[in-house]
VOKOLVO-919566 format. One record per atom (N, C-alpha, C): residue number from 1; residue in one letter; atom name; x, z negated, y negated. Coordinates in nm, 4 decimals. Each point is the difference from the previous one (the first is absolute). Layout:
# residues N
[NUM, 'a', 'CA', [X, Z, Y]]
...
This chain:
# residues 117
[1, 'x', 'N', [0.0820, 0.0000, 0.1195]]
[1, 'x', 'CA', [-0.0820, 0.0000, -0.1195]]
[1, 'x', 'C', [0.0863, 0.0000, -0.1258]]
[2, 'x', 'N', [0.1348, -0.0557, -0.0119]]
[2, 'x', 'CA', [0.0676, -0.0327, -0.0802]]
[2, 'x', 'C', [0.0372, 0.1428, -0.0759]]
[3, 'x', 'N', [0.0622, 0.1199, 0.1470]]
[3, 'x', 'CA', [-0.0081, 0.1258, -0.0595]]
[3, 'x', 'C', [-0.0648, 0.0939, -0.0738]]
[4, 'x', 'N', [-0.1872, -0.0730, 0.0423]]
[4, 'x', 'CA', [-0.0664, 0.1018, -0.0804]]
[4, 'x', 'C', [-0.0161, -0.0871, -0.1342]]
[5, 'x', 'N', [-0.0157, -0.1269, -0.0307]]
[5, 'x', 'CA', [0.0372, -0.0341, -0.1223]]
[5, 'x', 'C', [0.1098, 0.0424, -0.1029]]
[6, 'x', 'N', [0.0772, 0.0517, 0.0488]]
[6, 'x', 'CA', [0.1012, 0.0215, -0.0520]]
[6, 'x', 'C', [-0.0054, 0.1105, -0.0595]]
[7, 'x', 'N', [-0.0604, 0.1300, 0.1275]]
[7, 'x', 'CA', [-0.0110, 0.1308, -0.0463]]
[7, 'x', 'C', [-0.0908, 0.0233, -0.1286]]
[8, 'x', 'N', [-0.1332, -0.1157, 0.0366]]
[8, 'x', 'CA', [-0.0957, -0.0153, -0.1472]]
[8, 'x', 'C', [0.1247, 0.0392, -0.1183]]
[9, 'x', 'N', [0.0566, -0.1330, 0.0035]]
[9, 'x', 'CA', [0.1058, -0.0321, -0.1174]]
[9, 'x', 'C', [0.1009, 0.0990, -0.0452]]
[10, 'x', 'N', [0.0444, 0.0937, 0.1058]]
[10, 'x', 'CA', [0.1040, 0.1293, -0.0457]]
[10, 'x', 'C', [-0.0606, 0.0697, -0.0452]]
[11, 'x', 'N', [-0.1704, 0.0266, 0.0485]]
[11, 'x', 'CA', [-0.0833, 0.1115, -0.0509]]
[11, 'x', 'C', [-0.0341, -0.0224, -0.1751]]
[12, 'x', 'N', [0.0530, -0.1359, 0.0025]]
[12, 'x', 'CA', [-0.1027, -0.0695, -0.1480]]
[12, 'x', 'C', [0.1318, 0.0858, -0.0534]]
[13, 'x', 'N', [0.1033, -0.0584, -0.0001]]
[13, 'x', 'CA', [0.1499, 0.0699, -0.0332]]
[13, 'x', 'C', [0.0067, 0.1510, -0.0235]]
[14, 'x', 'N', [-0.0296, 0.0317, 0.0594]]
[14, 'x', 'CA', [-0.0251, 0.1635, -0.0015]]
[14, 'x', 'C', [-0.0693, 0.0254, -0.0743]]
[15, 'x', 'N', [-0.1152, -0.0331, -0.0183]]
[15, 'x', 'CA', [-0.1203, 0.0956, -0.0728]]
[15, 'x', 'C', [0.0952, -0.0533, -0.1204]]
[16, 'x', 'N', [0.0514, -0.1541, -0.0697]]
[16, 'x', 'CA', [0.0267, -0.0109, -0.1206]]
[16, 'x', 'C', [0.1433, 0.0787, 0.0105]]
[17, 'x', 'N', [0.0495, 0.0193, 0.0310]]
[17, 'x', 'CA', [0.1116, 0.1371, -0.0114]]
[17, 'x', 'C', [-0.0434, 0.1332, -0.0135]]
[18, 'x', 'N', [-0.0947, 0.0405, 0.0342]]
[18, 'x', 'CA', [-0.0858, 0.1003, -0.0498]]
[18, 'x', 'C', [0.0085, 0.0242, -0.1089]]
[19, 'x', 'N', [-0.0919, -0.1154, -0.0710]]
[19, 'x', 'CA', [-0.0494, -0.0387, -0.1564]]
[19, 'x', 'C', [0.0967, 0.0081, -0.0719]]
[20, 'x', 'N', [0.1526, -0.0742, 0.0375]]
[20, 'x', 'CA', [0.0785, -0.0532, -0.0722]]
[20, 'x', 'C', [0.0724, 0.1670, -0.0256]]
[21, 'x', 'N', [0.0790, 0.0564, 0.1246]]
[21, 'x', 'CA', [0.0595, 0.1298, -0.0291]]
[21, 'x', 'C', [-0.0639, 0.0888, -0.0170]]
[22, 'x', 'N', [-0.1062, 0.0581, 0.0223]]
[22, 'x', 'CA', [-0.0350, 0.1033, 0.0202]]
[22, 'x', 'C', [-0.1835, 0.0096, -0.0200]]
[23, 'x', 'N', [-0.0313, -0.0438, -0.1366]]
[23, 'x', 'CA', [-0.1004, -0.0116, -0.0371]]
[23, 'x', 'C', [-0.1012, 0.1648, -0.0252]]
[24, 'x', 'N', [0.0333, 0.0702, 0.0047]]
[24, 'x', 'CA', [-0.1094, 0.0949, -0.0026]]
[24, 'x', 'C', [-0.0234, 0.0290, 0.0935]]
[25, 'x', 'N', [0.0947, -0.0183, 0.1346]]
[25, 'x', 'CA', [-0.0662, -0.0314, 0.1364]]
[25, 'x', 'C', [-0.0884, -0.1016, 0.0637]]
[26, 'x', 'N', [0.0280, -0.1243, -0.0743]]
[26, 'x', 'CA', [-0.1440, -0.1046, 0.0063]]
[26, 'x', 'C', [-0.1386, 0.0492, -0.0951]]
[27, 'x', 'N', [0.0693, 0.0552, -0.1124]]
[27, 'x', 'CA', [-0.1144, 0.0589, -0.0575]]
[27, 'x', 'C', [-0.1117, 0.1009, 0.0661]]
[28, 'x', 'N', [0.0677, 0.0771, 0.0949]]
[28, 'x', 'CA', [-0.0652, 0.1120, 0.0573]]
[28, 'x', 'C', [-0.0857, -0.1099, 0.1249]]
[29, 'x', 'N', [0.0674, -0.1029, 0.0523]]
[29, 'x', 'CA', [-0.0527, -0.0418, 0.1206]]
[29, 'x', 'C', [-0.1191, -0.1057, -0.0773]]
[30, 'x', 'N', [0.0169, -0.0605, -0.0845]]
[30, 'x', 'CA', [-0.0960, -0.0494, -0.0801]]
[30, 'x', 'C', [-0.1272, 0.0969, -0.0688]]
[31, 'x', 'N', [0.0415, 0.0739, -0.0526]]
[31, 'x', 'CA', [-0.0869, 0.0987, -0.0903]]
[31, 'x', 'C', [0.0044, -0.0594, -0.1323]]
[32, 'x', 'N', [0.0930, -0.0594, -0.0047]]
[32, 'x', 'CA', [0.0380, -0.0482, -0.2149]]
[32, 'x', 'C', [0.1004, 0.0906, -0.0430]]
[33, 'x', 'N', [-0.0116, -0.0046, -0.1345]]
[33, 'x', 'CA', [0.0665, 0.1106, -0.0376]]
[33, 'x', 'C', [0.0952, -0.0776, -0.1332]]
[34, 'x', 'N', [0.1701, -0.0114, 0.0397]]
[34, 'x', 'CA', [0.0976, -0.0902, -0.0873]]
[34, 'x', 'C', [0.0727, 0.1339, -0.1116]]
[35, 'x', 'N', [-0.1186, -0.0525, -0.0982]]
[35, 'x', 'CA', [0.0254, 0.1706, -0.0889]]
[35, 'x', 'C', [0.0834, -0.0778, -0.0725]]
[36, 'x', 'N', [0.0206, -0.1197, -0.0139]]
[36, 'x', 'CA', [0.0776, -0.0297, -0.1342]]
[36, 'x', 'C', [0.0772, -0.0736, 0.0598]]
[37, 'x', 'N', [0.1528, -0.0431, -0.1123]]
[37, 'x', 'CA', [0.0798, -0.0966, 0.0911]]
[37, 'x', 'C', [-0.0747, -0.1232, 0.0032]]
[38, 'x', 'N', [-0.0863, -0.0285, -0.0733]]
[38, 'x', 'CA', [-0.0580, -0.1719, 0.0382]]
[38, 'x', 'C', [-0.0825, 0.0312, 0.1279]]
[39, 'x', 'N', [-0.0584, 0.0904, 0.0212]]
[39, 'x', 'CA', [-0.0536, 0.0149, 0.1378]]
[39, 'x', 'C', [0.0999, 0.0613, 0.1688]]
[40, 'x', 'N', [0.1509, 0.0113, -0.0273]]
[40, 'x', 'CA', [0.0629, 0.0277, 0.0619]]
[40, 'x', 'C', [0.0579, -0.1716, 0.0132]]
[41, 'x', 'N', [-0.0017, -0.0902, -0.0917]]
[41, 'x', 'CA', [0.0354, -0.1311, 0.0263]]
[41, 'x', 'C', [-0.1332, -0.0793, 0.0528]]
[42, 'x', 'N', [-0.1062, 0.0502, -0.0098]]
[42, 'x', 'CA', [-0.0539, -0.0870, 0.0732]]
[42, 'x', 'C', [-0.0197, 0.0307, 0.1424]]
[43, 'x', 'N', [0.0540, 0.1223, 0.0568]]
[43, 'x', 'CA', [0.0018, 0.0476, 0.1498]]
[43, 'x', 'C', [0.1511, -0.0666, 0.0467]]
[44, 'x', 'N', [0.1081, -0.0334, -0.1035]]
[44, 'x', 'CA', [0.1370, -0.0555, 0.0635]]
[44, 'x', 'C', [-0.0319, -0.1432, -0.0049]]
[45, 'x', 'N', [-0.0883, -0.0377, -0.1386]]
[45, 'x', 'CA', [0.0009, -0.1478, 0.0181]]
[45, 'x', 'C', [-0.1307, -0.0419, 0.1293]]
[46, 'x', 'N', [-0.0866, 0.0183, -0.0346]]
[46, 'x', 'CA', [-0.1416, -0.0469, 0.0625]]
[46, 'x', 'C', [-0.0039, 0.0502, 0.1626]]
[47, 'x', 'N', [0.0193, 0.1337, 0.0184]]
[47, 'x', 'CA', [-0.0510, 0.0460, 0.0638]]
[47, 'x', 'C', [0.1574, 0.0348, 0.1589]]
[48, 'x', 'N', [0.1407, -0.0653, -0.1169]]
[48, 'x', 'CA', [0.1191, 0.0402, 0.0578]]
[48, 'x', 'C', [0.0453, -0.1567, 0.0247]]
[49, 'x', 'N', [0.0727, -0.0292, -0.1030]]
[49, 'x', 'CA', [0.0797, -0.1527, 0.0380]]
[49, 'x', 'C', [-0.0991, -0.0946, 0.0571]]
[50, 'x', 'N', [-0.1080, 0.0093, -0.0759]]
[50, 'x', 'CA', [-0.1167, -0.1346, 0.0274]]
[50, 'x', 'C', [0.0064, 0.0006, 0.1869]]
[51, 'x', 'N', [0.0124, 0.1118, 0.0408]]
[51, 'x', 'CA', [-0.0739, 0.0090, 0.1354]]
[51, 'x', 'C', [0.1494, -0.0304, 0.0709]]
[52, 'x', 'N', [0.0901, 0.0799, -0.0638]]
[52, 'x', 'CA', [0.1520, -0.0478, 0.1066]]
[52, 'x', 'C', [0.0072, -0.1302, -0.0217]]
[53, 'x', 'N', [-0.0160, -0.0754, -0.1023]]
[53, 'x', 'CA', [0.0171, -0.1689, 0.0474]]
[53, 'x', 'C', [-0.1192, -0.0017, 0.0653]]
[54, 'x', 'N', [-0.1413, 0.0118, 0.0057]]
[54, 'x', 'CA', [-0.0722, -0.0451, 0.0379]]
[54, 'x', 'C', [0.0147, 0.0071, 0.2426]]
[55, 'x', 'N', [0.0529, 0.0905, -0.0015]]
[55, 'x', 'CA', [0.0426, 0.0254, 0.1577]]
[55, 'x', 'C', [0.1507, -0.0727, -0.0124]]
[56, 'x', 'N', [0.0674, -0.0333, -0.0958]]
[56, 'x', 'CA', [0.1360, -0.0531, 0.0371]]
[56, 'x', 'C', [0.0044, -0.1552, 0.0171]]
[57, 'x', 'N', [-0.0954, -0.0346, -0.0587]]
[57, 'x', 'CA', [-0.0307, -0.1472, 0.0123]]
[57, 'x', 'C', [0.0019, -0.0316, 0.1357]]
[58, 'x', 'N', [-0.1008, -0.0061, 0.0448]]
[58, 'x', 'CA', [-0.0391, -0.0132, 0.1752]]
[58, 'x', 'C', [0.0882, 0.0679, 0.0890]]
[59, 'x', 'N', [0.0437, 0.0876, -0.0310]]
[59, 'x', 'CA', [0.1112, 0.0533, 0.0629]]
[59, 'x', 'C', [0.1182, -0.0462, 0.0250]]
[60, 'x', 'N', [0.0604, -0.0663, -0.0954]]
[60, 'x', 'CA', [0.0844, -0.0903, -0.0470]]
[60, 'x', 'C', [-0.0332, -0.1409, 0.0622]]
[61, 'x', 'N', [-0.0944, -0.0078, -0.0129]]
[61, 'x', 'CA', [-0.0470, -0.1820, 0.0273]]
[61, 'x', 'C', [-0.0234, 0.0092, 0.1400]]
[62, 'x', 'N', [-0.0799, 0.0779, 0.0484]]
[62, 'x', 'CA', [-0.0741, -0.0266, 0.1512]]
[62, 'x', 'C', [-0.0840, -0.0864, -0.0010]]
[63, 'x', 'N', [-0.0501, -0.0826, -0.1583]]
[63, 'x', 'CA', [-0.1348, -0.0270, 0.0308]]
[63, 'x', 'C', [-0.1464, 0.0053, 0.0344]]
[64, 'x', 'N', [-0.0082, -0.0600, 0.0384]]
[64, 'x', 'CA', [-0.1935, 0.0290, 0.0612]]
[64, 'x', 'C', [-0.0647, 0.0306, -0.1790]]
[65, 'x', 'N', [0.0287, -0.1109, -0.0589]]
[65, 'x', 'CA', [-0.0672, 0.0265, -0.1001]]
[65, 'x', 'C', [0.0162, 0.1371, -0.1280]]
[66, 'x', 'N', [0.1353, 0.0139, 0.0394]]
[66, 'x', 'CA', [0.0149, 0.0888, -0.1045]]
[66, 'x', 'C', [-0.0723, 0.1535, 0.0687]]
[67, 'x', 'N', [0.0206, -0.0097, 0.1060]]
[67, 'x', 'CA', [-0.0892, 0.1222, 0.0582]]
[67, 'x', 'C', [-0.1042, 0.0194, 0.0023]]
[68, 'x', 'N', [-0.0720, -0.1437, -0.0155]]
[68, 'x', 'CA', [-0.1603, 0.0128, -0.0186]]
[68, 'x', 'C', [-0.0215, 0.0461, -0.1069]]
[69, 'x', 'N', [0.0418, -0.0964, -0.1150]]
[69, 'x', 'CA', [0.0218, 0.0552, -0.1301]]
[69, 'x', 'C', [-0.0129, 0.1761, -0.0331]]
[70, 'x', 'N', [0.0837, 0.0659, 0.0634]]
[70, 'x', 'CA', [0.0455, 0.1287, -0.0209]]
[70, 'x', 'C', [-0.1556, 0.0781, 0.0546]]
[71, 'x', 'N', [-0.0173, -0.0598, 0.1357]]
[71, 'x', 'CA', [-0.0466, 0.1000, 0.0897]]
[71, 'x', 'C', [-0.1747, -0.0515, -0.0655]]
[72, 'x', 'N', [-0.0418, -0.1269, -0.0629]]
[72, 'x', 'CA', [-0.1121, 0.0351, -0.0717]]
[72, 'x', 'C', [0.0117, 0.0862, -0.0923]]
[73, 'x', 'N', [0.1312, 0.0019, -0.1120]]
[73, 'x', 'CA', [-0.0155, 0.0595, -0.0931]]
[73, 'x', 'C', [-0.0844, 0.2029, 0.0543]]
[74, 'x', 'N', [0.1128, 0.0469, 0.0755]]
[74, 'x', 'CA', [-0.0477, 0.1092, 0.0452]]
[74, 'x', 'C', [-0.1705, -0.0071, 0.0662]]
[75, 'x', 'N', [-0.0512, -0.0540, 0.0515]]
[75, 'x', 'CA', [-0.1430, -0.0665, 0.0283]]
[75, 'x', 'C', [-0.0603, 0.0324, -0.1094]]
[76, 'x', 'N', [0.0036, -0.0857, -0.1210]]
[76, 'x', 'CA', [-0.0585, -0.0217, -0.1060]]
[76, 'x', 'C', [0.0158, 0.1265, -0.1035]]
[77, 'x', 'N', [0.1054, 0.1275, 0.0248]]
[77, 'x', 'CA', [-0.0164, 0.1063, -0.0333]]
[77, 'x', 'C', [-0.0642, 0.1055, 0.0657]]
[78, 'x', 'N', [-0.0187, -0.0199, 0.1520]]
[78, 'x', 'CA', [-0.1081, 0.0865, 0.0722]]
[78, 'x', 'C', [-0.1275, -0.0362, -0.0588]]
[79, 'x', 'N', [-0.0263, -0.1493, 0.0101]]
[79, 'x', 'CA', [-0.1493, -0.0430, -0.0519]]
[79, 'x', 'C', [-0.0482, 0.0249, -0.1282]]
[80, 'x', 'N', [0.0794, 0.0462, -0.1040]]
[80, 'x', 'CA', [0.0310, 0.0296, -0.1213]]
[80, 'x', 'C', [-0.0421, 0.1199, 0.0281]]
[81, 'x', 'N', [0.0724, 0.1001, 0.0453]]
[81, 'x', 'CA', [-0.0416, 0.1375, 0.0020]]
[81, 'x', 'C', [-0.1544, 0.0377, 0.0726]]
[82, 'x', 'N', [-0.0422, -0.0900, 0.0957]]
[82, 'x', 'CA', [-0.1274, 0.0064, 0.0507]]
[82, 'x', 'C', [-0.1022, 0.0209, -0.0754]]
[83, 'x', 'N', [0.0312, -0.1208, -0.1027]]
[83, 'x', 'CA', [-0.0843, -0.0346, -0.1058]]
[83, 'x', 'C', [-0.0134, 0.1281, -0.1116]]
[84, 'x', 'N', [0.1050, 0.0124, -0.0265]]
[84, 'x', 'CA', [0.0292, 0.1110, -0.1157]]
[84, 'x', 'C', [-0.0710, 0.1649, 0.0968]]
[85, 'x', 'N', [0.0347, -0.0005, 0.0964]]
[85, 'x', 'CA', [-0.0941, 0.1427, 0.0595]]
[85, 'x', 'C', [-0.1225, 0.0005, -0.0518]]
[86, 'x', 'N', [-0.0501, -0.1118, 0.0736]]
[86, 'x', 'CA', [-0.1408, -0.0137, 0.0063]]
[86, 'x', 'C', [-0.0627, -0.0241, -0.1755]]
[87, 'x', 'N', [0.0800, -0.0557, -0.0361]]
[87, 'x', 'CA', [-0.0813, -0.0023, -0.1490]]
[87, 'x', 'C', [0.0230, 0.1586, -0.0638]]
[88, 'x', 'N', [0.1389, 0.0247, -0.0274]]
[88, 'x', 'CA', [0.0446, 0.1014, -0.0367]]
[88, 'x', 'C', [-0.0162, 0.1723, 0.0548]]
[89, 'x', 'N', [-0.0719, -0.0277, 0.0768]]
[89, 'x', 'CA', [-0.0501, 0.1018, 0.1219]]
[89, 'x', 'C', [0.1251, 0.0784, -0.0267]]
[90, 'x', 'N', [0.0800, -0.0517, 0.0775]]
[90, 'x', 'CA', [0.1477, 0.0665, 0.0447]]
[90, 'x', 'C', [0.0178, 0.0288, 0.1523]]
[91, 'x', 'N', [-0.1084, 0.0375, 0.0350]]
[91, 'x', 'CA', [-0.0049, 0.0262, 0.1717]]
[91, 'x', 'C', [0.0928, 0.1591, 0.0502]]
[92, 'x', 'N', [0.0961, -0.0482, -0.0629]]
[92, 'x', 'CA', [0.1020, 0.1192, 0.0507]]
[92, 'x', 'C', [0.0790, -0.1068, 0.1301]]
[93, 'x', 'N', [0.0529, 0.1711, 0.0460]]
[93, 'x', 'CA', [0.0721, -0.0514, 0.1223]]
[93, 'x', 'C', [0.1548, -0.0831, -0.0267]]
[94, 'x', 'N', [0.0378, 0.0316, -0.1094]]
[94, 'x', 'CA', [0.1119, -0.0578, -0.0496]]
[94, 'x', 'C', [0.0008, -0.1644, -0.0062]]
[95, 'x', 'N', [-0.1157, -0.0136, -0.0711]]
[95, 'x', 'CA', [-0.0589, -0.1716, -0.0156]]
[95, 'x', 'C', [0.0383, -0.0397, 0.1192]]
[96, 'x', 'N', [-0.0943, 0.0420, 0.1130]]
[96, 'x', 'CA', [-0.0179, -0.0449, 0.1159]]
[96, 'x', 'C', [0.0878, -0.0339, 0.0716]]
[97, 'x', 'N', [0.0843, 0.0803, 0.0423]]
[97, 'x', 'CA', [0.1491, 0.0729, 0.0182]]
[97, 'x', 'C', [0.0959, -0.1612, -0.0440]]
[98, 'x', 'N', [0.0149, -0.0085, -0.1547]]
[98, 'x', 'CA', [0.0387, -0.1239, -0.0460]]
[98, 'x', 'C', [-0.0613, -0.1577, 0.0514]]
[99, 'x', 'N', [-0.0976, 0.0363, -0.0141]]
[99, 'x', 'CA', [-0.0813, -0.1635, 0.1074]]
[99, 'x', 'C', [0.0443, -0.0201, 0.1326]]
[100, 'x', 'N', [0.0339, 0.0940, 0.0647]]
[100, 'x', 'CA', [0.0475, 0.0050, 0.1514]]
[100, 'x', 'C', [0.1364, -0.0745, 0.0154]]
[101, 'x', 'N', [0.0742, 0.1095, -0.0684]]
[101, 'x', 'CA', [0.1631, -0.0304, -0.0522]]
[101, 'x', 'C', [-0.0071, -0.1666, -0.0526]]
[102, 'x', 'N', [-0.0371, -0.0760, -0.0815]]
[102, 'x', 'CA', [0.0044, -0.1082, -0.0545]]
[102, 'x', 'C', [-0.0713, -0.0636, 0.1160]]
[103, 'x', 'N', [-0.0705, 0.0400, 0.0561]]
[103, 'x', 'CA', [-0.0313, -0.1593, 0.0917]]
[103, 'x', 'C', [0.0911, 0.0419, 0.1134]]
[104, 'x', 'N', [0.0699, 0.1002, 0.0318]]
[104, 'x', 'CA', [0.0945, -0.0372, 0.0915]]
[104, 'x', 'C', [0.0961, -0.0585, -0.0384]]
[105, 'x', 'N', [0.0470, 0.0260, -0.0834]]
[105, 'x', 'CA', [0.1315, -0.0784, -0.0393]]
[105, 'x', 'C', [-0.0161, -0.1689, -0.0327]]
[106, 'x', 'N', [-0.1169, -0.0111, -0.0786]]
[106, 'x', 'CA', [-0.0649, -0.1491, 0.0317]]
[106, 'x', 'C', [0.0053, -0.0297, 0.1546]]
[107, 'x', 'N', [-0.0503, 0.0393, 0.0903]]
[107, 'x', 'CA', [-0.0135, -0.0105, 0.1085]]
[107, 'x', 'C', [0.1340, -0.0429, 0.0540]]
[108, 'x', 'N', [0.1168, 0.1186, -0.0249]]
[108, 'x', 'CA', [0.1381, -0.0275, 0.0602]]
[108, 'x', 'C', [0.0533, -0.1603, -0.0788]]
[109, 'x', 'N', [-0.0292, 0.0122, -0.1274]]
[109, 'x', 'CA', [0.0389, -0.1498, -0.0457]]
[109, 'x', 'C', [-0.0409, -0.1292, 0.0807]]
[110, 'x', 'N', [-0.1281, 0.0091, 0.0329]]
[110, 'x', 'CA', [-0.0584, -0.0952, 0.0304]]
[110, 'x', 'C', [-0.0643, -0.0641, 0.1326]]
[111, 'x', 'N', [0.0623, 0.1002, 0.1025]]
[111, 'x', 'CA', [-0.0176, -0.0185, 0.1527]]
[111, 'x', 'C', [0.1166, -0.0690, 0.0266]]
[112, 'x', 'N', [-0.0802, -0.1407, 0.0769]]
[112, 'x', 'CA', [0.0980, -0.0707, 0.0456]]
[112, 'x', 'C', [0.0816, -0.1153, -0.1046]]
[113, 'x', 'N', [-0.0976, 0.0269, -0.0907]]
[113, 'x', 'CA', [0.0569, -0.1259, -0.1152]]
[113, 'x', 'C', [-0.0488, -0.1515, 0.0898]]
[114, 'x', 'N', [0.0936, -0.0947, 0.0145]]
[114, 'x', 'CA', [-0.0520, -0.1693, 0.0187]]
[114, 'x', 'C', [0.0142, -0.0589, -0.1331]]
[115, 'x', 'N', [-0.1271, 0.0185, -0.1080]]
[115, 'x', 'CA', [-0.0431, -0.0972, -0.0693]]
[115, 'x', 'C', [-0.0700, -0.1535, 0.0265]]
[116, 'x', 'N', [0.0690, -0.0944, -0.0829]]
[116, 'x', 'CA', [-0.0101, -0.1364, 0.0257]]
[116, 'x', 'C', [-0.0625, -0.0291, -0.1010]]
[117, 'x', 'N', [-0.0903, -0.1253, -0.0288]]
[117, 'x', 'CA', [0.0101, -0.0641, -0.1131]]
[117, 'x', 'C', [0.1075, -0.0913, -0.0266]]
């Protein structure tokens, strides 16, 4: 279980290396468009570094918690996008496509976590 936690965590790594180098390629996989440099910093900051610490943490630690942490966050952006379809009538396959992707990787975070109080 430890491995697929982990893989969650390289994947978190990855996508923010995406963001961070090579932002009009997250742009295209997103569908935002970083026309300006403040919008090319918010795909290196937000959408790039935020996410490489956010998988380096737990990665680093091997905690239960920091993986939960992570692997709701991705959760709470599938459920996010659910929401936003359905209000936003964004019933493209792309959306969908993205809801899948995010609860697996939640999924890989979070199988096999032993949370305690």
């Amino acid at each position: 279980m430890d491995l697929l936690n982990s893989l969650g965590a390289i994947i978190t790594i990855l996508m923010g290396c995406l963001g961070l180098f090579f932002p009009k390629r997250a742009a295209a996989l997103t569908g935002l468009s970083p026309l300006t440099p403040a919008g090319r910093a918010e795909f290196r900051g937000t959408l790039g570094v935020t996410f490489i610490f956010l998988g380096l943490v737990p990665l680093v630690t091997q905690d239960d918690m920091a993986f939960l942490t992570v692997g709701l966050c991705w959760l709470g952006a599938a459920i996010g996008r659910v929401i936003s379809i359905f209000m936003d009538q964004g019933h493209e396959a792309k959306n969908w496509i993205a809801v899948g992707f995010e609860c697996l990787i939640a999924a890989l975070l979070l199988v096999g976590l032993s949370i305690r109080p």
